[in-house]
N, C-alpha and C positions, 0 to 999 in steps of 0.2 A: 802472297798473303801478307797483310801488314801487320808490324809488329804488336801486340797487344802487350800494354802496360799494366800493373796490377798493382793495387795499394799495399799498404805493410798489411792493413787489417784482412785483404783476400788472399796474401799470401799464408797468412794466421788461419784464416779459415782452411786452404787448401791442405794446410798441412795437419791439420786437426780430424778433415776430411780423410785423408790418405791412411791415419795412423788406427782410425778407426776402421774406415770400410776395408783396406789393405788395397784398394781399386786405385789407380793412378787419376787424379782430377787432371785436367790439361788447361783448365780455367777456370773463375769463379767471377759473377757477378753479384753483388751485393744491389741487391734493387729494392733502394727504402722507397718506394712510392707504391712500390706493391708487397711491403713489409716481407720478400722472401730472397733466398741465397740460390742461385741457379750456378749447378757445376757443369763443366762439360767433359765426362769420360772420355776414355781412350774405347775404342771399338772394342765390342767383347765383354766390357766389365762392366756392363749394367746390373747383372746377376750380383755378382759380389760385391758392389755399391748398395743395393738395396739391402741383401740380406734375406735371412728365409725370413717369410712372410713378411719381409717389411722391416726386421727387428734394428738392422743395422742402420738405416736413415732416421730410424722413428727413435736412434739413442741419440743422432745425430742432432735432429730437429731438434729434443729435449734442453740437450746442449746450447746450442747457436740459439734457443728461444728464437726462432723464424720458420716460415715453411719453406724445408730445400725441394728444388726440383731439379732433377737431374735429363741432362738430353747426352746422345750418342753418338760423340764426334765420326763425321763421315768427311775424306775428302771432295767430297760429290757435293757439289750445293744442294741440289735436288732433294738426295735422300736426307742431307742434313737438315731441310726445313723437312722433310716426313717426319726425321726423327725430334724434332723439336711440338709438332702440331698432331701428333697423333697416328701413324703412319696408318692403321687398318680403315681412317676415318677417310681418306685420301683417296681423288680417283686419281690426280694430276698435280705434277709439277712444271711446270715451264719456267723457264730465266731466258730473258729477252733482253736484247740492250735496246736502248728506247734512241729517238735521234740527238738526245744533247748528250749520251754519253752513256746516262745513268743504264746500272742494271735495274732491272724490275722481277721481281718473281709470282708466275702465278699461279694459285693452289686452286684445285678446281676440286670439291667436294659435293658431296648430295647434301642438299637444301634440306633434308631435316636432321642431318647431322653437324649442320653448318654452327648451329651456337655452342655445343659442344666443342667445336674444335677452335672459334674463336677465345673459348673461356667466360668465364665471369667475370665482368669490366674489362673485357679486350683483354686481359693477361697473358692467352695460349699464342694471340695475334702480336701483341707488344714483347712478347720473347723472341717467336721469331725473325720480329724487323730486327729487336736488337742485335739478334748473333748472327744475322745473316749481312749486317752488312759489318761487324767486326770483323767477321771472318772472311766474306765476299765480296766485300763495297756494294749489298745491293741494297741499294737505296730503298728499294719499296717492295711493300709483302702484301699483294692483293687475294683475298679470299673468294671466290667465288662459286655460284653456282652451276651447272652445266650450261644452261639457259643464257648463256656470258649476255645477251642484250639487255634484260632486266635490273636497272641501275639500281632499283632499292636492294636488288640481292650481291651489291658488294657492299666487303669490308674493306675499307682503304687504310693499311698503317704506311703513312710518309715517316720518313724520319728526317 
């Protein structure tokens, strides 16, 4: 795993995070191009990160003025892009090393849940390229249909 570095201002948020939900963050990305704060829990404390009904993130949000979204650190690459892109939305995960090196991961979903799980502007897609290759060096997060031959039904995030 390579080392991740964290600004003063994500270490401010992490610990703003922690004192509030009581939930251990293990990371924080500040991601101004999709004006939100993505944490990454510790396994287990999704629950008490969120709060009943939402209460705990939504004082959080208030706060940080941005939208948090929180994912559920997994050692497993696999389940970590489930847990990043929707896990009940998921038929498939595959990580593959491709011949120059690069890992690649592929999500294989049902084609009418496929925009749902991309997000609004590529968002659910652009998170998981990002923390999958922070965390995994995988270079690329392909989304796809079962159908794998039908080139209009991928989403390609390169990073």
């Amino acid at each position: 795993m390579t080392e991740i570095k964290l600004t003063s201002d994500e270490l401010r948020l992490m610990s703003l995070f922690q004192s509030i939900t009581s939930a251990t963050a293990r990371d924080c990305i500040v991601d101004d191009k999709m004006d939100r704060v993505i944490f990454v829990v510790n396994k287990g404390q999704m629950g008490l990160a969120i709060g009943k009904g939402g209460s705990t993130i939504k004082q959080l949000q208030n706060m940080v003025a941005k939208k948090i979204e929180l994912v559920e650190f997994s050692d497993d690459p696999a389940e970590f892009i489930r847990n990043m892109l929707n896990a009940d939305m998921i038929n498939d995960v595959r990580i593959s090393e491709r011949g120059d090196g690069t890992k690649q991961a592929v999500v294989t979903v049902d084609p009418r849940k496929k925009g749902a799980v991309v997000g609004r502007e590529g968002r659910n897609a652009e998170k998981a390229r990002l923390l999958a290759k922070r965390y995994f060096q995988i270079s690329n997060v392909l989304i796809v249909g079962p159908e794998q031959g039908n080139s209009s039904n991928r989403v390609n995030m390169n990073g």
